[in-house]
Residue frames relative to the residue before (quaternion, step in Angstrom):
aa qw qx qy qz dx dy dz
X 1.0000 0.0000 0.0000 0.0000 0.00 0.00 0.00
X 0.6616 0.5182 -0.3607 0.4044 3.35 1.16 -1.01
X 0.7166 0.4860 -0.2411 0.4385 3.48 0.78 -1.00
X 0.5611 0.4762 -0.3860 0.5563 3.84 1.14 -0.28
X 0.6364 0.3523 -0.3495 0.5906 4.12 0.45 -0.43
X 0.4891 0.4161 -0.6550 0.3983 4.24 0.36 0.04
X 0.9057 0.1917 -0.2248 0.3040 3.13 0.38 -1.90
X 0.4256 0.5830 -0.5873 0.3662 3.68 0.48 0.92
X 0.6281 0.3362 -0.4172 0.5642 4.01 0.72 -0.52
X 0.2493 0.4729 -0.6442 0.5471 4.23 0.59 -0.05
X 0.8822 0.3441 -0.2660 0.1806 2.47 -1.59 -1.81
X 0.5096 0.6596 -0.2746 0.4794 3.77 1.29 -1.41
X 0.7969 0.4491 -0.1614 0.3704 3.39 0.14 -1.72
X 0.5753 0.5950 -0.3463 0.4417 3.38 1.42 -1.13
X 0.7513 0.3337 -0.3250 0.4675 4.12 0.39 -0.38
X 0.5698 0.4792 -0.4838 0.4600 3.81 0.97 0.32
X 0.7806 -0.4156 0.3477 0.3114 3.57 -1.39 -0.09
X 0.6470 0.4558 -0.3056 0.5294 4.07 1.44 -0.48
X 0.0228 -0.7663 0.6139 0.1883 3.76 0.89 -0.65
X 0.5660 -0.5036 0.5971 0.2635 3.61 -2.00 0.03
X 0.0720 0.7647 -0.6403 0.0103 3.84 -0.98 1.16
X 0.2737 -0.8457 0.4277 0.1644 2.88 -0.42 0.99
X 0.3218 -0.8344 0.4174 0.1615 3.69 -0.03 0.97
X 0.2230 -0.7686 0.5275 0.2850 3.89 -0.35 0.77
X 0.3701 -0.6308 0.5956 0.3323 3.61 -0.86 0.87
X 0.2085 -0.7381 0.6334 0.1026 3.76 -1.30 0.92
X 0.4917 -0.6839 0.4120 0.3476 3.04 -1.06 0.90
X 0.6946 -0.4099 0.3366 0.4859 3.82 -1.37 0.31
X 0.7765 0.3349 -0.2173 0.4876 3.81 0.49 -1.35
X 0.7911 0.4281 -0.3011 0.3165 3.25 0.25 0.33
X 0.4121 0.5854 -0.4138 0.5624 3.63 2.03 0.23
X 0.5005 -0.6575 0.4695 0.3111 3.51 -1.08 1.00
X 0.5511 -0.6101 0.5484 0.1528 2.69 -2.06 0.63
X 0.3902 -0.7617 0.4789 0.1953 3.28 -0.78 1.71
X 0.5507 -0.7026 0.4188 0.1662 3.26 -1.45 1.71
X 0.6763 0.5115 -0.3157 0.4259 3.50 0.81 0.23
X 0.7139 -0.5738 0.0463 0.3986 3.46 -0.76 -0.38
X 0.2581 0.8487 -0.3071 0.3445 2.66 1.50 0.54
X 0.6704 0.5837 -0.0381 0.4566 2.90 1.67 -1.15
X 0.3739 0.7031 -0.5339 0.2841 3.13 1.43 -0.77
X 0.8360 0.3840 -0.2650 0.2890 3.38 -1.24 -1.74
X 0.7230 0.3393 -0.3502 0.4894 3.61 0.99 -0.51
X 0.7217 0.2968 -0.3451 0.5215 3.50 0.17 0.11
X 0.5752 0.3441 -0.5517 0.4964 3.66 0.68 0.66
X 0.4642 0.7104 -0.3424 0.4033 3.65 1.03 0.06
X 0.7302 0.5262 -0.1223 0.4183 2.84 0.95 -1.23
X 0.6103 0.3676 -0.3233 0.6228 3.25 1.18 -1.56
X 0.5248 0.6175 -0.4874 0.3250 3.91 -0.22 0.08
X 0.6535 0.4508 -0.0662 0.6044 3.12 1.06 -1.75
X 0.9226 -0.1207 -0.3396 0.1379 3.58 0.75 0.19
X 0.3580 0.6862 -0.2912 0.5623 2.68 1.29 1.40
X 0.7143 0.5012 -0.3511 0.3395 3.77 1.11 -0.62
X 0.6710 0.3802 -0.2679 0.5775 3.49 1.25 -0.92
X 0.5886 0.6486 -0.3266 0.3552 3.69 1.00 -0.59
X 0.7372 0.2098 0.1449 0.6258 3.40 0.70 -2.00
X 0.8439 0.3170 -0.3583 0.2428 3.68 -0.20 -0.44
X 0.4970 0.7252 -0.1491 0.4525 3.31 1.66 -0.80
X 0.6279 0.1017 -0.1457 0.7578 3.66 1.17 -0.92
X 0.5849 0.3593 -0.6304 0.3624 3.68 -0.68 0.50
X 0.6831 0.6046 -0.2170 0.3474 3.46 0.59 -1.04
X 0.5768 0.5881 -0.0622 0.5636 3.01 1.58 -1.46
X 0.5632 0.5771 -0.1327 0.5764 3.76 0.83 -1.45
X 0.7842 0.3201 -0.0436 0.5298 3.75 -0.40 -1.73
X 0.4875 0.7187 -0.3714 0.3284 4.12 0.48 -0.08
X 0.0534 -0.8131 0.5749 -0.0751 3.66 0.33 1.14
X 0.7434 -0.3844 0.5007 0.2210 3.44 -1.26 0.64
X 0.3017 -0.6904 0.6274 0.1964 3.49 -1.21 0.68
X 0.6026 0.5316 -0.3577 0.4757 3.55 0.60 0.62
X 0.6646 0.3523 -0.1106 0.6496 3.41 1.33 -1.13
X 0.6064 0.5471 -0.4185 0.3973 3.36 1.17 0.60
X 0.7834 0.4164 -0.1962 0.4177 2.85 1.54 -1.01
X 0.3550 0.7195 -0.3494 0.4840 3.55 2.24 0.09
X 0.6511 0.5939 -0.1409 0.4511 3.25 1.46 -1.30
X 0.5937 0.4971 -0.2634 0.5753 3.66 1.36 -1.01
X 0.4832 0.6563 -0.4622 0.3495 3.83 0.84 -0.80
X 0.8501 0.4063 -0.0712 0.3273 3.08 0.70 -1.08
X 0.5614 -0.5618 0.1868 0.5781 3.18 1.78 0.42
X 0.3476 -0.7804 0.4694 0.2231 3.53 -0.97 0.37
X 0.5563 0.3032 -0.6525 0.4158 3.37 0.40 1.37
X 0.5825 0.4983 -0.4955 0.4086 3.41 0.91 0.22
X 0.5469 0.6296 -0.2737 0.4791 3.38 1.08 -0.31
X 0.4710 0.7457 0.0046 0.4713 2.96 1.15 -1.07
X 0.7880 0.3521 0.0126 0.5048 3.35 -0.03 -1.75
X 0.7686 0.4887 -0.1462 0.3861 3.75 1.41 -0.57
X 0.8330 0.2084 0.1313 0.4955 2.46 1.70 -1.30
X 0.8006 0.2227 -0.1034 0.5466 3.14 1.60 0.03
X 0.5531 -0.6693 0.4375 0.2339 3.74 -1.29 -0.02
X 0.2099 -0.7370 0.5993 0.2315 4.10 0.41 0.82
X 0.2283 -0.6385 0.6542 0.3351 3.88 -1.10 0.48
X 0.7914 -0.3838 0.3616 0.3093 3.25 -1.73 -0.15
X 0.6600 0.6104 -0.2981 0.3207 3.02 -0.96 0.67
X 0.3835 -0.5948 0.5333 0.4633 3.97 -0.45 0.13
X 0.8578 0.3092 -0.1581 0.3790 3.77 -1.20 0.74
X 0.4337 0.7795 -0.3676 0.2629 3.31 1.74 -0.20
X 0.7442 -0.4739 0.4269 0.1985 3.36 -1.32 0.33
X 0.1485 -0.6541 0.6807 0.2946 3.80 -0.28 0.44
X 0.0347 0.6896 -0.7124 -0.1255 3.62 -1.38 0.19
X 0.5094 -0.7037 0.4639 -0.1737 2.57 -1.61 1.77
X 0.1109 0.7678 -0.5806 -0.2469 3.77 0.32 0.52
X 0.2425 -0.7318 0.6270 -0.1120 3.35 -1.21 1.19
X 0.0770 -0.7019 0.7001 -0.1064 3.46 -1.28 1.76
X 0.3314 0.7561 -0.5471 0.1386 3.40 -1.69 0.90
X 0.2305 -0.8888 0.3677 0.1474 3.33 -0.66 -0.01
X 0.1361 0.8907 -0.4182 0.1148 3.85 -0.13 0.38
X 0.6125 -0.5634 0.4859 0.2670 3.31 -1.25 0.67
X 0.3794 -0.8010 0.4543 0.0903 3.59 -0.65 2.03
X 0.4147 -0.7506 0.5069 0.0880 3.28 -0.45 1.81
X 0.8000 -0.0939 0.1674 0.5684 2.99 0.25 -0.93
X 0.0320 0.8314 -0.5544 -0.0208 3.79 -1.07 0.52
X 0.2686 -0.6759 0.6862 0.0053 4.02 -0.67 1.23
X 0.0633 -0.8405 0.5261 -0.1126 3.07 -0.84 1.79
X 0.7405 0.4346 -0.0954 0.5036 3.20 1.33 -1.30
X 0.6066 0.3771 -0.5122 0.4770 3.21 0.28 1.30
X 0.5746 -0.6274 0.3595 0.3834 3.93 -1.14 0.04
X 0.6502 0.4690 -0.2908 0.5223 3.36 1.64 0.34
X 0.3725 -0.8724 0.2868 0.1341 3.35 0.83 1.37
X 0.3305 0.8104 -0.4755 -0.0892 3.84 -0.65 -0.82
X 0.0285 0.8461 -0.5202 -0.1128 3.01 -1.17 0.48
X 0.3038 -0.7909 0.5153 0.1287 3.95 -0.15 1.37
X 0.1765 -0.7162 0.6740 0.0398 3.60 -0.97 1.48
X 0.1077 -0.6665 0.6702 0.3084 3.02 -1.69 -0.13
X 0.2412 -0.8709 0.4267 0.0359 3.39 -0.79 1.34
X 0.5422 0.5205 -0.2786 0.5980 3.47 1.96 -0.03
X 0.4659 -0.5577 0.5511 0.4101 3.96 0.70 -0.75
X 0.5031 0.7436 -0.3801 0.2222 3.21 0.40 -0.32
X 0.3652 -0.7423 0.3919 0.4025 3.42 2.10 -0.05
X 0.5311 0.6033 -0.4041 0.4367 4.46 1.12 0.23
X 0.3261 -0.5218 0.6931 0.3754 3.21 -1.39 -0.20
X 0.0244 0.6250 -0.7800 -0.0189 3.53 -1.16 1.29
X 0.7969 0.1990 -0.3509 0.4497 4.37 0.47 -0.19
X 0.1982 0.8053 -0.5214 -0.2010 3.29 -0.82 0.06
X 0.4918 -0.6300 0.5819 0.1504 3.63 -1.21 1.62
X 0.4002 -0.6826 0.6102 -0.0401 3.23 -1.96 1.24
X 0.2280 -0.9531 0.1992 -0.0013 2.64 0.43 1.20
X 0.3907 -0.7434 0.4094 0.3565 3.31 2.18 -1.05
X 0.4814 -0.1385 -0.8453 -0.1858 1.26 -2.65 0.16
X 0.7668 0.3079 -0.3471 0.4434 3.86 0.46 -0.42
X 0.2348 -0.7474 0.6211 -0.0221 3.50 -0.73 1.51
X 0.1173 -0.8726 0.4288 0.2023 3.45 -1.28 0.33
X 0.5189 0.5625 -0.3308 0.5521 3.65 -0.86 0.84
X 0.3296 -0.7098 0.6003 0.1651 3.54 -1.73 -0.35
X 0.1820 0.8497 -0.4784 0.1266 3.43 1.73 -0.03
X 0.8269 0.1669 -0.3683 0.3908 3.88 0.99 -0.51
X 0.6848 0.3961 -0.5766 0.2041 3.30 0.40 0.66
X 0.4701 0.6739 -0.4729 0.3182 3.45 2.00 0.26
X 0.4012 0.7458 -0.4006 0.3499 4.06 1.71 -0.53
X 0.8524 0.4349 -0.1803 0.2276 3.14 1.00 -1.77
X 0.3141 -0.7761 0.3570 0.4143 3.76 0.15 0.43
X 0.6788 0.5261 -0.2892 0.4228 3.66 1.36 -0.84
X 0.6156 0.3298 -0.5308 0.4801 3.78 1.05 1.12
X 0.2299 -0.7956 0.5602 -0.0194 3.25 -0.33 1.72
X 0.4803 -0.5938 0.5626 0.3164 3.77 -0.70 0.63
X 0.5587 0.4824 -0.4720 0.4821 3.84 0.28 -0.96
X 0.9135 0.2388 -0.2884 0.1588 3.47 0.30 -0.49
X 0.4063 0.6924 -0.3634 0.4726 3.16 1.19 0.80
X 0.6945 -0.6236 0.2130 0.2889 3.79 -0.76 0.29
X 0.5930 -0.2841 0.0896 0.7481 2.26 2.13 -1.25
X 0.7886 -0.2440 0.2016 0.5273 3.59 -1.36 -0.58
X 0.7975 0.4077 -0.2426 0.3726 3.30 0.68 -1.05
X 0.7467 0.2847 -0.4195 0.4306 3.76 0.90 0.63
X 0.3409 0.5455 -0.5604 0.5218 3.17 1.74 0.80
X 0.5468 0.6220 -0.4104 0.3817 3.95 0.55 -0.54
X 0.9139 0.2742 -0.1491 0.2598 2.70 0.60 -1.27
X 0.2095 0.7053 -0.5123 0.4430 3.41 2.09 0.29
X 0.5491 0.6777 -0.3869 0.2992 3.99 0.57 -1.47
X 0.7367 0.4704 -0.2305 0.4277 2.82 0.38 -1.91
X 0.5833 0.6836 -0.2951 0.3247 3.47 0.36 -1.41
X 0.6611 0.3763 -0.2312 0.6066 3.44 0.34 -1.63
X 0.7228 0.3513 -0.4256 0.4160 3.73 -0.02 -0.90
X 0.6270 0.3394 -0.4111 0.5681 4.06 0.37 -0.50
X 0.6691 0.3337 -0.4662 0.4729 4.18 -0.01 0.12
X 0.7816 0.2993 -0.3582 0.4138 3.69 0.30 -0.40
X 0.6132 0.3922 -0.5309 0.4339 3.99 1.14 0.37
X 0.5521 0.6697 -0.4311 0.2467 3.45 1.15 -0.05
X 0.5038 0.5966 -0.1739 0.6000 3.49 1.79 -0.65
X 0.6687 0.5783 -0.3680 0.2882 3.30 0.16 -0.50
X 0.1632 0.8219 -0.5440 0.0441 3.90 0.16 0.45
X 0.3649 -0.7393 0.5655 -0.0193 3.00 -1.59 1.80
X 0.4958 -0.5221 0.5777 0.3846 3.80 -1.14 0.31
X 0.5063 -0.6118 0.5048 0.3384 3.34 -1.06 1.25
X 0.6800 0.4246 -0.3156 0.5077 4.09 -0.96 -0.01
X 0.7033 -0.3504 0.4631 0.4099 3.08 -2.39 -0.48
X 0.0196 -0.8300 0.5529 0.0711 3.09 -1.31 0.91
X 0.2042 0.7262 -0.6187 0.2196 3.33 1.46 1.26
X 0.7168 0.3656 -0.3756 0.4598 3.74 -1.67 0.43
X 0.6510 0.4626 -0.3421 0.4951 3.58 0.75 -0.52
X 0.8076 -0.4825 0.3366 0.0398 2.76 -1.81 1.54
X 0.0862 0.9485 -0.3033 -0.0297 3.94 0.13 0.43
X 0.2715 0.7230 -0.6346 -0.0295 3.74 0.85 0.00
X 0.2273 -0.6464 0.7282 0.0149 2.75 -2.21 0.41
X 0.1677 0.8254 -0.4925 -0.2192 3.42 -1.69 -0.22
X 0.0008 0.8792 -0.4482 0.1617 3.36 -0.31 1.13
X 0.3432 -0.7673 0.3788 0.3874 3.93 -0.87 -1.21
X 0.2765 -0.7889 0.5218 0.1701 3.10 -0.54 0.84
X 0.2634 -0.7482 0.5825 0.1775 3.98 -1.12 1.02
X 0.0306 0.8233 -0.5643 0.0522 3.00 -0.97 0.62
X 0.2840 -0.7336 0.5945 0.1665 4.05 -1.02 1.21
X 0.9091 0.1777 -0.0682 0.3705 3.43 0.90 -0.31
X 0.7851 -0.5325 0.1318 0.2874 3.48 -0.38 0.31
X 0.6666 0.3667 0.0309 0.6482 2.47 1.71 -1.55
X 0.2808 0.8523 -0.3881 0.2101 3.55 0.91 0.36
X 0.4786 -0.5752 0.5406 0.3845 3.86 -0.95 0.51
X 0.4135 -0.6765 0.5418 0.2791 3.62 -0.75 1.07
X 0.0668 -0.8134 0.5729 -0.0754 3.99 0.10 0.73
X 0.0379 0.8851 -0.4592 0.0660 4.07 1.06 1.27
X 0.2439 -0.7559 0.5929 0.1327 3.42 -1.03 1.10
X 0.1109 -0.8375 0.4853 0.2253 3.87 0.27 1.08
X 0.3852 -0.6421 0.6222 0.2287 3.38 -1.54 0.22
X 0.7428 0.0013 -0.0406 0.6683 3.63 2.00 -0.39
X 0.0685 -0.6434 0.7348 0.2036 3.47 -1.18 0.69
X 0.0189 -0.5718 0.8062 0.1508 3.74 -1.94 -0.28
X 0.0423 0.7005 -0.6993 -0.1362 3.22 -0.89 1.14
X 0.3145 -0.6923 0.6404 0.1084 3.43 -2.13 0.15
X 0.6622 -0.3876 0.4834 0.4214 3.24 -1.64 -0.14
């Protein structure tokens, strides 16, 4: 009875001046994404979701040069170094970023705080010459300055290009998984990018993967 008196006031209502619209209920993921800031976090989501396992992962992976043939490469000045091997981010004064593979024996390694590290030597030389960031709080943007396919033009503005950075850096310390204990003397390779303004710089490597060993 109840449902025969809806569609009789419908039907009723339909010849007066308000009529009956029936609204389709949209799902959450599929209502657009508001162009302001509002929008940020969901459309930097997104480009994550599709682009990080898609595009950043093999380019990074792909484009990854040795930590030796990096520094052979620096010999020679770092925009030429640069220009061969790497991606300058925006801006006057930016950073070249370098994706950058290697592996070495963990000198020394800071665990108990929320700004990880861990210092390899990758030459024998018994020093820390790389040291990996480990997270959860990473610094910088080295991976989304690596990638060429996050173009500032397309973002709203500085501040949800910022905040892509962060993202990628909170998605790539979430992934990261350590042996439980001390893992000085143990084996590290890694691959990631390292920024750099100068030539002679501390290699300072956001990874995208660590594998540690015995």
């Amino acid at each position: 009875m109840t449902r025969i008196s809806l569609v009789v006031l419908c039907a009723a209502v339909a010849f007066g001046t308000s009529g009956c619209k029936i609204v389709k209920d949209v799902p959450d993921d599929e209502k657009a994404i508001a162009a302001d800031a509002s929008g940020d976090d969901a459309r930097t989501a997104q480009r994550i979701a599709d682009t990080f396992d898609a595009e950043l992962v093999p380019y990074i992976t792909d484009k990854a040069i040795d930590v030796a043939a990096l520094r052979e490469a620096l010999a020679g000045g770092l925009d030429a170094a640069g220009a061969a091997h790497g991606k300058q981010g925006s801006g006057a004064g930016a950073a070249w970023n370098f994706p950058l593979k290697g592996e070495g024996a963990v000198v020394e390694a800071k665990l108990d705080s929320r700004a990880r590290t861990a210092g390899l030597d990758t030459d024998g030389d018994g020093t820390v010459d790389v040291t990996l960031q480990l997270g959860p709080v990473v610094k910088g943007t080295a991976l989304r300055d690596a990638a060429p396919f996050y173009n500032f033009d397309d973002f709203r503005d500085q501040i949800e290009f910022a905040k892509l950075g962060r993202a990628l850096n909170d998605k790539i310390s979430e992934g990261l998984v350590l042996p439980e204990g001390d893992i000085t003397g143990k084996t590290m390779r890694f691959i990631g990018v390292v920024p750099l303004k100068k030539a002679d710089e501390a290699l300072v490597v956001t990874p995208i993967s660590v594998e540690v060993t015995p």
